[in-house]
Structures are given as C-alpha cells and as structure tokens.
C-alpha positions in Angstrom: 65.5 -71.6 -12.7 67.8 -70.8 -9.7 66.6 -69.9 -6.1 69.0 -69.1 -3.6 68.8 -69.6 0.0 66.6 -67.0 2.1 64.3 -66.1 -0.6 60.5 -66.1 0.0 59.4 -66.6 -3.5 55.8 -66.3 -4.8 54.3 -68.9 -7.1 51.5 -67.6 -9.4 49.4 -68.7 -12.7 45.6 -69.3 -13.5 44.1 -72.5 -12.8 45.5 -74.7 -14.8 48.6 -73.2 -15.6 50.7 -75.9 -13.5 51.6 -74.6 -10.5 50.4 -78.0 -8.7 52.4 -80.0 -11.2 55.8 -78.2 -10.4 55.3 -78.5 -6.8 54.7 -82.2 -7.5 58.0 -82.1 -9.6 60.3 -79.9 -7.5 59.2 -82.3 -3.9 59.6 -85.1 -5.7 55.9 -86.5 -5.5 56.2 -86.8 -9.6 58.9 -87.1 -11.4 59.6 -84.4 -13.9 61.6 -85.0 -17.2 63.6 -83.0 -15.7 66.8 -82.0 -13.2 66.0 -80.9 -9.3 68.7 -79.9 -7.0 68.5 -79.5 -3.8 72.4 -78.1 -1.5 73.8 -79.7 -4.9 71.9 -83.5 -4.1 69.6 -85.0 -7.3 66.0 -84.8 -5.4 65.1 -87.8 -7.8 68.0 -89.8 -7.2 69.2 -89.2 -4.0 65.3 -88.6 -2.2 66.1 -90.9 1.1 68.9 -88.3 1.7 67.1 -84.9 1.1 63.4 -85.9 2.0 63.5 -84.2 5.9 65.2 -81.4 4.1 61.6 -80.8 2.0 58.7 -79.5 3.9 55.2 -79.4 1.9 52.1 -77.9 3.6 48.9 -78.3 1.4 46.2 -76.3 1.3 43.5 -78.4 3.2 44.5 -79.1 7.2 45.7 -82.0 7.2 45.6 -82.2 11.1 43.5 -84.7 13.8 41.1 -82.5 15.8 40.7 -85.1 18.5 44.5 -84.9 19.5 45.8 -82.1 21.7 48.2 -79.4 19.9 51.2 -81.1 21.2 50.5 -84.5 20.7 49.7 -83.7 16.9 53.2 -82.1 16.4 54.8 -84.7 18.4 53.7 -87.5 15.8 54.5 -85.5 12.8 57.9 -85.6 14.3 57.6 -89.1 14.9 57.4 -89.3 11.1 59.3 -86.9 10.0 62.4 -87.0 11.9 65.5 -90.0 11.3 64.4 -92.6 13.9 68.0 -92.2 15.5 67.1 -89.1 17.1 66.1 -90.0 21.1 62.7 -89.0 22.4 64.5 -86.3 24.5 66.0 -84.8 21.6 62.8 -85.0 19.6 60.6 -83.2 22.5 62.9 -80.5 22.6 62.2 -80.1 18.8 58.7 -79.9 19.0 58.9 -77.1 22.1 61.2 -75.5 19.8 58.1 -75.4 17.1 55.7 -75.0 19.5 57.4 -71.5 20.4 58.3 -70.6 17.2 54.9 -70.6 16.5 53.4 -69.2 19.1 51.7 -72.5 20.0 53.5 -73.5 23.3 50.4 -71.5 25.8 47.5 -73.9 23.6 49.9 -76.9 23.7 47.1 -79.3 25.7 44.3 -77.7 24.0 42.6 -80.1 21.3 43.0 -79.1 18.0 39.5 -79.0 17.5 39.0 -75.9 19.9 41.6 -73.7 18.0 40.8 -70.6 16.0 41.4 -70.8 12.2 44.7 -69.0 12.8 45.8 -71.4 15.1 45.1 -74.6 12.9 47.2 -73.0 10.2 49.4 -72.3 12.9 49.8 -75.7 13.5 49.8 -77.1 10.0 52.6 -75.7 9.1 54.2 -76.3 12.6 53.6 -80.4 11.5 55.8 -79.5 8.5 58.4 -77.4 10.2 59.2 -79.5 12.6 62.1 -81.6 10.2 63.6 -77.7 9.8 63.5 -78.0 5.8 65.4 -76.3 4.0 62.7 -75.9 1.1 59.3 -74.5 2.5 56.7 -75.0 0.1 52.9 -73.9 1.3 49.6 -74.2 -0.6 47.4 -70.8 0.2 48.1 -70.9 4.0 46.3 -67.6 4.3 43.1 -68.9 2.8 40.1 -68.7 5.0 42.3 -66.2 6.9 40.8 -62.2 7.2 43.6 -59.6 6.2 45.5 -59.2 9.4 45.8 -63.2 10.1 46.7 -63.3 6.9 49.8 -60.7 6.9 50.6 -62.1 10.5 51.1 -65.3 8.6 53.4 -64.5 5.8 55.2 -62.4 8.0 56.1 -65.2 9.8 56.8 -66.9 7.3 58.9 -63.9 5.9 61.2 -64.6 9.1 61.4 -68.3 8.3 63.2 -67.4 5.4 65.3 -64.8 6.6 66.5 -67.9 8.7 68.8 -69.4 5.3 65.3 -71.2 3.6 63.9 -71.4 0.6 60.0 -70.3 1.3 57.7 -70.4 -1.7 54.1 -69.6 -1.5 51.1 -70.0 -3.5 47.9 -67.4 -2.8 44.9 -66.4 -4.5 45.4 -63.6 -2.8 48.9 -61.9 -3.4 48.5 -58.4 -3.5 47.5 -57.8 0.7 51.0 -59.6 1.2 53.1 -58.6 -2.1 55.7 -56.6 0.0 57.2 -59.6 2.4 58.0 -61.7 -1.3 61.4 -61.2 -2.8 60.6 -63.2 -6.3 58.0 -64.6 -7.8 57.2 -67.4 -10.6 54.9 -66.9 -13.0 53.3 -69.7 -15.0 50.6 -70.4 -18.0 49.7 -72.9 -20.3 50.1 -71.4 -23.7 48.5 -72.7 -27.5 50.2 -76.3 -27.2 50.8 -76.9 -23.5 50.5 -76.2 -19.3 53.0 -75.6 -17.2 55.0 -72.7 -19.1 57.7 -69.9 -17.7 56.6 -66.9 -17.8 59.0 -64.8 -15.6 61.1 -65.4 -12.4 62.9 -62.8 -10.9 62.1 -59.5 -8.8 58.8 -58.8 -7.8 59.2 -55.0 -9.5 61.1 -57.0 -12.4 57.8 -58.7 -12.8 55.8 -55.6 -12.7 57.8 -54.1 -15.4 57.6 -57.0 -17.7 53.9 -57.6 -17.6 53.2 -53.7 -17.0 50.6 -54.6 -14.3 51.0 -53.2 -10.7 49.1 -56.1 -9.2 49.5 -59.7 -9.4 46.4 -60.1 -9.8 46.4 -58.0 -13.3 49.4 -60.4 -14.3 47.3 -63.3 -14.0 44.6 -61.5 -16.2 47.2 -60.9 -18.9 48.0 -64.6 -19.2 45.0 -66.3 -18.5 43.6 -67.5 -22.3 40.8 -65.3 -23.5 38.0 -68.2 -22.8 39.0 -67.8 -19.2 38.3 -63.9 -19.2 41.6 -63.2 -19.5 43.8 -61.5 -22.5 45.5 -64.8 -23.6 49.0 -63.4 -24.2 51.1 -66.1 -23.0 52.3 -67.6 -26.1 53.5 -63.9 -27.0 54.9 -62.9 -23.4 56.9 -67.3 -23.4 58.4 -66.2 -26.1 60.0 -62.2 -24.7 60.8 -63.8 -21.6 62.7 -66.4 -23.7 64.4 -63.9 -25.7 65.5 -61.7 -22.8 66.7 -65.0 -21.1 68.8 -65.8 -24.2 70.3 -62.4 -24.3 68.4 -61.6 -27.5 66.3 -58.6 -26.3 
C-alpha cells in the first residue's frame, strides 16, 4: 500500500490480527520480508538516514514523573535530534513543541502533577520533537473521556494537515471517525496473521464491509471463536480481486 503525505490514516483489526507487527515492520523495529519507503529512502537499508524522520508513540507513557515538563522534552531532544544541532537551536525546538502542544504555561511543573491529558500531551510532544514525517501513535486517547479524546485527534488532525503521514490505532474509533481520511484494516485469516483487508476511504471502507461503524467491521472479521463472523478469508480474497481489477 501507498500513503501520501497529509493523510491521518486509521489502523484497525482484532487482537491478533497484526497491527503491532506492521508497526514493527513499517518503523523498522523488525524487519519485514518486505519493501518500506520512506520520501523514496529503503527504511531497512538506509535507517541512520530516515530514523529522526519516524516518530512512534506507544501506548503506555513512556515519560519520568520526577522531571519537570520541560526538562523531559528537552532530553528526548537530546536523543532524538543529530548531535550537530547547538543547544540554542535545540531549546528553541522544544519551545516550539512546548507551544504546539499547549504545554509551554506547565513547562516547570513535574510531570507527575499533570492531568491525564497533559501526560499524553507530553508523550507525544517527546516524539514530535524530531518533526517526523511518519507519526505513528498506539491508542493515545486511551484512558482519555470523549472530549479529551476528540481534543486529541483533532490535534493530531492538524499535525497532518502540516505535510505528515499520521496513523493511529484506537479501540475506540467511531467518537473520532470524522478527523481520519483512510483507514487499514487487518485479520488473520485460516492460514495466517497479519492480512489486508481494505485501505482506502473511510466511506470506501463502509461500503465494502457494509458496516457503518468500525467497530461492526471489526465484528465481521474477527474469527467466529472470537465472537465475531469470521469472514476474512472470504472478504482477503474480494479486496484482492477488486485490487487486481477482476471485480
């Protein structure tokens, strides 16, 4: 598959179906037997080059609550930035985060002391601060009530409006379905994990599963031992043929 620049794409599939796995493959934590290009460089073969432009926010804070907010973004920079940027230059860059987070008024707070909001806040600020040009976050709204969630992905909407390639996994897509342009679908079928279902258009997805809500998709292809309707093997195999060019 192909994702262009200033999408916000939606990564979906029962547990199980692989999703960790091809964010492993696509960031180049594990190798795939497979081709991943990012601006046209090999992210397997050329990682030292395109590493700052890959940012990868898991889903458990990864973040020292004994530091001040600053100081924590600060170090991420340390590691995340080429060394032969000067501390002036690197400063700025983390004010620049701070702001763009909204972080910059709790900047000598500890990290301790912020709201839930606030650490996800700065989790992802830790990430951001190396301006990737692949965005890749692990349920950043979990733990997060509905309008801290939506203030989140709309955010995060922005980020990609700024020429970035935001993909998002959430066990909760539906609340937020509106700010995503595409979305990835994946199952493990009869034989194996980590299968294509669909990419494309959100409404394009709808249409091919005939579900309203992502939630329903999920259903569909979950296997039947799961509680779902185990029609991935059949739904691998349309999705193959409309990609051919056969239906």
């Amino acid at each position: 598959l192909n994702i262009p620049k200033g999408r916000m794409v939606l990564l979906v599939g029962g547990s199980g179906a692989g999703k960790t796995t091809f964010i492993n493959a696509i960031t180049g934590f594990e190798k795939a037997d497979a081709k991943i290009l990012l601006d046209g460089k090999d992210v397997y073969k050329s990682f030292e080059d395109v590493k700052y432009d890959i940012g990868f926010v898991p889903q458990m804070d990864m973040i020292r609550y004994n530091d001040n907010v600053r100081k924590t973004v600060l170090d991420a920079a340390s590691l995340r930035l080429p060394i032969s940027i000067s501390d002036k230059e690197k400063n700025e860059i983390v004010d620049g985060v701070l702001d763009e987070f909204g972080l910059k008024a709790v900047e000598d707070n500890m990290v301790g002391k912020l709201s839930g909001g606030q650490k996800k806040r700065e989790s992802i600020a830790m990430e951001f601060v190396s301006n990737p040009s692949l965005f890749i976050l692990d349920e950043p709204d979990s733990g997060l009530d509905g309008v801290l969630a939506r203030e989140l992905m709309e955010h995060l909407h922005r980020i990609s409006r700024e020429g970035k390639i935001v993909i998002v996994i959430t066990h909760s897509p539906d609340r937020v379905l509106d700010l995503f342009d595409d979305v990835i679908v994946l199952a493990k079928d009869a034989d194996r994990t980590g299968r294509l279902v669909f990419y494309g258009l959100v409404e394009e997805a709808k249409a091919f599963f005939d579900r309203d809500r992502m939630e329903e998709i999920v259903k569909v292809i979950n296997q039947k031992e799961e509680g779902g309707l185990g029609m991935a093997d059949e739904l691998i195999v349309k999705y193959g043929e409309i990609r051919n060019g056969r239906k």
